[in-house]
Backbone as CSV, one residue per row, in Angstrom:
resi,resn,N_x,N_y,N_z,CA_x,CA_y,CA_z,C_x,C_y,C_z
1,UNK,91.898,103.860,83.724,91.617,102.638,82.963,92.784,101.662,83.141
2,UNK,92.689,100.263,83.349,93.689,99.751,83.696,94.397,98.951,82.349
3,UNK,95.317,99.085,81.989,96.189,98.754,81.055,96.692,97.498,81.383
4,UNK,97.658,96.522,80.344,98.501,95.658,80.579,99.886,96.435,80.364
5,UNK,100.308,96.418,81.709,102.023,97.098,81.561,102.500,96.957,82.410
6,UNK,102.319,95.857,82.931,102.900,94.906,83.933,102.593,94.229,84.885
7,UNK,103.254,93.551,85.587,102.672,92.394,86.956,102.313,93.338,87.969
8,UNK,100.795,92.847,88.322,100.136,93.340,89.611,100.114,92.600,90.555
9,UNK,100.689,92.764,91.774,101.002,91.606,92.928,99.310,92.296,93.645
10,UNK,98.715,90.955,94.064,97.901,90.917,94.936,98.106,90.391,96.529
11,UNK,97.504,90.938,97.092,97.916,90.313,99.005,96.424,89.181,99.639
12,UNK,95.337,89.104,99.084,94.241,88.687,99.523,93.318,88.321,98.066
13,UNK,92.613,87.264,98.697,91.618,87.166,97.392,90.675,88.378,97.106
14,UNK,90.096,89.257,98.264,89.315,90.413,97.731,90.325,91.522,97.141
15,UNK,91.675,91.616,97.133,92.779,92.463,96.108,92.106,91.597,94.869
16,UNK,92.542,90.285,94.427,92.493,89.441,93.446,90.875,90.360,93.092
17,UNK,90.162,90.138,93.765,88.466,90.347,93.070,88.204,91.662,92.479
18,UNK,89.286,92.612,93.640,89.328,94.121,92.776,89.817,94.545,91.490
19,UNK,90.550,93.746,91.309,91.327,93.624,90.091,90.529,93.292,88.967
20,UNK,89.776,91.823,89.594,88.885,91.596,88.413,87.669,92.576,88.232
21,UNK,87.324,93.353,89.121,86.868,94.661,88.571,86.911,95.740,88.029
22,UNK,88.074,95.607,88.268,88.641,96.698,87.516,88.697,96.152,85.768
23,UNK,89.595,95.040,85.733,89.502,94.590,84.640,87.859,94.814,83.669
24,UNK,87.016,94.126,84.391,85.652,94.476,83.872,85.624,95.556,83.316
25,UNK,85.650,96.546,83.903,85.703,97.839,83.268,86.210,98.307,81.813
26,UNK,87.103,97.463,81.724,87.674,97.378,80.250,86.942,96.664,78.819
27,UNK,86.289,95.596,79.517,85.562,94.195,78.739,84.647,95.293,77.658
28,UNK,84.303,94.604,76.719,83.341,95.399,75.762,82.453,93.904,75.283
29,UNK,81.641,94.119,74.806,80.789,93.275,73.948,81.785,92.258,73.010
30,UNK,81.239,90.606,73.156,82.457,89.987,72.249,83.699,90.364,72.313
31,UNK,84.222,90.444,73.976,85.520,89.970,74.638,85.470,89.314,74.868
32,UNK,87.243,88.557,75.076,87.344,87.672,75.485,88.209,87.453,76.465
33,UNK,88.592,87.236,78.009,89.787,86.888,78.832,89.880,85.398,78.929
34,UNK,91.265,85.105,78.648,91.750,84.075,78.630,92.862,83.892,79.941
35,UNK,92.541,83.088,80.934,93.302,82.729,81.945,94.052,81.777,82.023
36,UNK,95.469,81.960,82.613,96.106,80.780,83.105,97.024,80.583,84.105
37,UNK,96.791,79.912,85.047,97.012,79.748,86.232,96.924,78.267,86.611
38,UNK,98.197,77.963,87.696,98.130,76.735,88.420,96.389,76.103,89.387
39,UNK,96.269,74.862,89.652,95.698,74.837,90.257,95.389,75.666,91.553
40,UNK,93.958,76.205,91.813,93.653,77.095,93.202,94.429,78.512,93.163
41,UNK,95.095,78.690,91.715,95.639,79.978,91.465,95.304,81.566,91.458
42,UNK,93.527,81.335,91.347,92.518,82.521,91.738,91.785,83.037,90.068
43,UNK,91.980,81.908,89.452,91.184,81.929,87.950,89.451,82.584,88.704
44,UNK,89.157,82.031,89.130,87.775,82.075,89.607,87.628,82.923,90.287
45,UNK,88.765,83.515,91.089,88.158,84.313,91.848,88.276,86.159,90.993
46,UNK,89.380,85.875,90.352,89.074,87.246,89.200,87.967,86.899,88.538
47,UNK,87.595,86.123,88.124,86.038,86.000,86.965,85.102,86.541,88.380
48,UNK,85.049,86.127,89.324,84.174,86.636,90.476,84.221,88.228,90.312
49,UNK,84.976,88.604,90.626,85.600,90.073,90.572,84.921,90.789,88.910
50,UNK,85.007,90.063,87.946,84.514,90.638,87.136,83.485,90.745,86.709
51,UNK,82.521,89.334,86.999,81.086,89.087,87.520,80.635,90.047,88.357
52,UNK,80.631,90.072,89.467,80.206,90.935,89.962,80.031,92.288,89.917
53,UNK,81.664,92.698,88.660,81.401,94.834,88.540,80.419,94.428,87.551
54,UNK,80.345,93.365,86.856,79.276,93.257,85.178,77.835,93.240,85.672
55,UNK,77.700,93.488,87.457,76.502,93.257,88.107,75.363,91.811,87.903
56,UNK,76.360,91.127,88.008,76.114,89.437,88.358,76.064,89.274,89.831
57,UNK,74.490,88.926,90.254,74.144,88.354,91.354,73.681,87.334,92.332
58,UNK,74.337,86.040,90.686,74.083,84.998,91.078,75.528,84.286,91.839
59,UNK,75.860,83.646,92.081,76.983,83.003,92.975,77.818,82.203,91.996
60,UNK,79.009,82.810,91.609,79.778,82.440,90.798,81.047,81.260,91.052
61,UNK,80.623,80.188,90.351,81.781,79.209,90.715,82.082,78.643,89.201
62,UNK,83.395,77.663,89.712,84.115,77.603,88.489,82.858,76.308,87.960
63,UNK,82.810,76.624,86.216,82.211,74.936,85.851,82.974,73.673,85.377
64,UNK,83.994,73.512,86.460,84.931,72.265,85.851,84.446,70.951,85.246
65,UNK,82.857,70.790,85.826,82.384,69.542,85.365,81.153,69.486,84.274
66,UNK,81.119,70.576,83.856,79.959,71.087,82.810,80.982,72.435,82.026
67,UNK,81.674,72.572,81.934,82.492,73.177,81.060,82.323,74.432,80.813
68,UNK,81.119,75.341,80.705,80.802,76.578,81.002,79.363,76.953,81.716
69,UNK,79.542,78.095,82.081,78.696,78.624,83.306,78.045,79.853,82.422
70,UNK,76.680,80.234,82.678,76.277,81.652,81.653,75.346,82.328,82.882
71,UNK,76.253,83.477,82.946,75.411,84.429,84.056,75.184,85.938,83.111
72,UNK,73.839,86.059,83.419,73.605,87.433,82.998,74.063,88.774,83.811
73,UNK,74.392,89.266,83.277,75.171,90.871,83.731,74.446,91.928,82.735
74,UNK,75.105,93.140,83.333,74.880,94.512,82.717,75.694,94.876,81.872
75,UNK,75.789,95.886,80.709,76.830,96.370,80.146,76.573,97.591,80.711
76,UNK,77.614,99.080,80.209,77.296,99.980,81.181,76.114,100.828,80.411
77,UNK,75.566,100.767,79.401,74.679,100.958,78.712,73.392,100.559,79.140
78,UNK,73.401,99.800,80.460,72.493,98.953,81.271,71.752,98.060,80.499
79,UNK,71.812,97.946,79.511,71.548,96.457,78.494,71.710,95.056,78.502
80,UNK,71.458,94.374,79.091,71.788,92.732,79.396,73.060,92.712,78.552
81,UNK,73.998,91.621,79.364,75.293,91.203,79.188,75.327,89.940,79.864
82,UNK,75.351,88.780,78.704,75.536,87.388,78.528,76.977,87.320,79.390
83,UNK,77.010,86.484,80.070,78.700,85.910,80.646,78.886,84.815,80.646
84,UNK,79.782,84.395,79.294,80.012,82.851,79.217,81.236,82.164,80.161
85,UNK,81.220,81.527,81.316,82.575,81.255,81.550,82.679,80.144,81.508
86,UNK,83.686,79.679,81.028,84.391,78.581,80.744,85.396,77.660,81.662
87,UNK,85.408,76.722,81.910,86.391,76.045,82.313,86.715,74.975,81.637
88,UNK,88.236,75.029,81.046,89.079,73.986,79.972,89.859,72.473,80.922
89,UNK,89.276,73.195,81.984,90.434,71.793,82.444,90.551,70.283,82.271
90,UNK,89.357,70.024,82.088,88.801,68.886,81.801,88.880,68.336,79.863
91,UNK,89.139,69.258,79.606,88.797,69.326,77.996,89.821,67.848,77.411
92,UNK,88.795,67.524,76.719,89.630,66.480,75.745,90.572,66.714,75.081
93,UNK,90.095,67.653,73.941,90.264,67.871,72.812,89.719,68.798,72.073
94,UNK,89.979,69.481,71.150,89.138,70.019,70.190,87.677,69.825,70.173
95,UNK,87.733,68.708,69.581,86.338,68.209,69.737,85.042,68.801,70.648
96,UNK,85.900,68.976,71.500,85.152,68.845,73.392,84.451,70.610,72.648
97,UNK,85.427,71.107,72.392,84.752,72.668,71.668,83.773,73.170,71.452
98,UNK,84.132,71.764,70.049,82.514,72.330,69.073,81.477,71.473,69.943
99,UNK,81.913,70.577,70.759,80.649,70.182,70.996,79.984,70.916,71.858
100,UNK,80.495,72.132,72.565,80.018,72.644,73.876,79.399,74.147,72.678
101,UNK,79.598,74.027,71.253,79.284,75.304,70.777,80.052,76.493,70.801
102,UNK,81.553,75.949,70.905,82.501,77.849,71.335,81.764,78.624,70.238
103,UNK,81.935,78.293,69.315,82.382,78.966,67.998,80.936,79.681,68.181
104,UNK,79.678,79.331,68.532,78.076,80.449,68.809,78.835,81.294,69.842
105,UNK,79.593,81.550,70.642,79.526,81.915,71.699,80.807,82.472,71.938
106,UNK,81.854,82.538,71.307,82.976,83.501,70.648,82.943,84.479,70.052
107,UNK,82.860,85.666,70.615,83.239,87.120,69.656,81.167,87.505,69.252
108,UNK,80.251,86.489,70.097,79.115,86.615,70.056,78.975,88.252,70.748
109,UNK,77.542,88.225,71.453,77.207,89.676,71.666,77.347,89.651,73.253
110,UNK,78.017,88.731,73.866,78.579,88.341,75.447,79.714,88.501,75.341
111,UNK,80.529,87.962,76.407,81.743,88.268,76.842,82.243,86.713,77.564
112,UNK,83.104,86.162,77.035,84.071,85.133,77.966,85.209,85.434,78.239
113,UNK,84.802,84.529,79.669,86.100,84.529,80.274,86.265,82.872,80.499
114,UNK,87.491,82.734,80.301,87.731,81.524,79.876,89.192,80.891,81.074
115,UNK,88.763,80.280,82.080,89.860,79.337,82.856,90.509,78.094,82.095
116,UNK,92.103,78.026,82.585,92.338,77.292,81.547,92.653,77.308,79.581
117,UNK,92.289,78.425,79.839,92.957,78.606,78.147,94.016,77.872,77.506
118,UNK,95.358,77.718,78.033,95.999,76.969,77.389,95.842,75.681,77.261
119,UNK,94.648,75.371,77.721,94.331,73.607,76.862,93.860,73.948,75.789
120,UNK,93.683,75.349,74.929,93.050,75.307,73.442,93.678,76.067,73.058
121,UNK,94.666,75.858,72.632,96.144,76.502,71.725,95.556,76.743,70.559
122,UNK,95.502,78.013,69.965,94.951,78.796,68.999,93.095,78.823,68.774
123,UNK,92.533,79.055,69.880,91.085,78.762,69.615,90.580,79.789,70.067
124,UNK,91.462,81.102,71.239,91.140,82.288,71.543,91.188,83.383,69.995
125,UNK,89.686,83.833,70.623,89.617,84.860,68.900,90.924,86.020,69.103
126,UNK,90.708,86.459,67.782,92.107,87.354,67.684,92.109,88.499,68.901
127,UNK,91.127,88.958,69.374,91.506,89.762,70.849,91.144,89.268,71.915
128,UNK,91.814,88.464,72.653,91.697,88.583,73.513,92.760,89.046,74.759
129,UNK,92.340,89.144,75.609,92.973,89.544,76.814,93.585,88.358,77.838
130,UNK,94.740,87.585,77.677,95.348,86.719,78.569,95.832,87.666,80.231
131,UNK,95.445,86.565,80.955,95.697,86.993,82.227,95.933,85.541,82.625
132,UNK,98.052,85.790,82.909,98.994,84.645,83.538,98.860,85.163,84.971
133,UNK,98.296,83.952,85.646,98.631,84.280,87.449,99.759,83.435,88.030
134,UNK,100.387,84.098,88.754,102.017,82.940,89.886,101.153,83.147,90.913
135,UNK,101.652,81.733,91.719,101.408,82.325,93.294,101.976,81.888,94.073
136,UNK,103.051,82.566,94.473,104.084,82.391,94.933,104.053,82.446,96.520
137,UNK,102.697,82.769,97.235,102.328,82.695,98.356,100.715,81.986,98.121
138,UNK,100.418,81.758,99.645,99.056,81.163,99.849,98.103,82.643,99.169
139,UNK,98.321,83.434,99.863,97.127,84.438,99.352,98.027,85.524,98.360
140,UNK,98.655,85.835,97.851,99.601,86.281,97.319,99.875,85.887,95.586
141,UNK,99.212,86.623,94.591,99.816,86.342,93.377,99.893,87.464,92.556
142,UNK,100.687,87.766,91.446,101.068,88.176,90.646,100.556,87.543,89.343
143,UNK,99.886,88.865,89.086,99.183,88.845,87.824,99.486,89.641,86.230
144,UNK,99.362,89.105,85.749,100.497,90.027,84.338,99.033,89.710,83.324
145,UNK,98.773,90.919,82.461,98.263,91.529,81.354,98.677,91.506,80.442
146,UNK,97.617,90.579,79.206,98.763,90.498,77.808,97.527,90.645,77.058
147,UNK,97.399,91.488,76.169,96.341,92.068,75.107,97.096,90.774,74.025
148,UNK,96.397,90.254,73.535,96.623,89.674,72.021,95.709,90.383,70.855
149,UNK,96.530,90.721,70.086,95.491,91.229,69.158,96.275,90.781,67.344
150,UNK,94.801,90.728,66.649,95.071,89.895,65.693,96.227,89.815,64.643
């Protein structure tokens, strides 16, 4: 089971995607991952990675211009699993929030993953799972695991 207990250096975006499978593996009903990373940092491509172990077979891209994306997945219970993902980059404000509905769709009976998190300073529910990416090379980043819990 993969833990947060320290930085995982990746070499390729399909390392990056394994990861986010692995991560998946962890997700439960009304999780939440919260990402943050520079531009082209591989936000998307771990949500790919985790999309896909959640057995999402639609083609996953970021929603920078519509703010979240909802793909259906599996839980391992084989029960439909809602996938809200989010992208903050664009975000106004607060506002921009409620208007998109977080608060239905937070700690609901899905799972977000959320790019961009730190444009909403205190709006991640009390567990979630932050994932800071560097990338200190073109294909190359380091990824660090931080459980927040309430």
């Amino acid at each position: 089971m993969l833990t947060p207990q320290g930085p995982v250096t990746t070499g390729s975006p399909e390392e990056t995607q394994a990861l986010g499978g692995a991560i998946a593996h962890t997700l439960k009903r009304g999780g939440c991952v919260a990402f943050v990373a520079p531009l082209g940092g591989g936000k998307t491509c771990l949500v790919q990675g985790i999309c896909a172990a959640l057995g999402v077979t639609e083609h996953v891209t970021s929603p920078t211009f519509i703010l979240v994306n909802e793909y259906s997945g599996a839980a391992d219970d084989g029960k439909p699993l809602p996938i809200y993902h989010f992208d903050l980059y664009r975000l106004g404000g607060g506002d921009d929030l409620v208007d998109i509905g977080w608060d239905d769709y937070v700690g609901g009976d899905g799972i977000c993953l959320v790019e961009w998190a730190d444009r909403a300073p205190g709006r991640m529910p009390e567990e979630t799972l932050w994932v800071d990416i560097q990338a200190p090379a073109e294909t190359e980043r380091v990824i660090t695991l931080t459980k927040q819990s309430g």
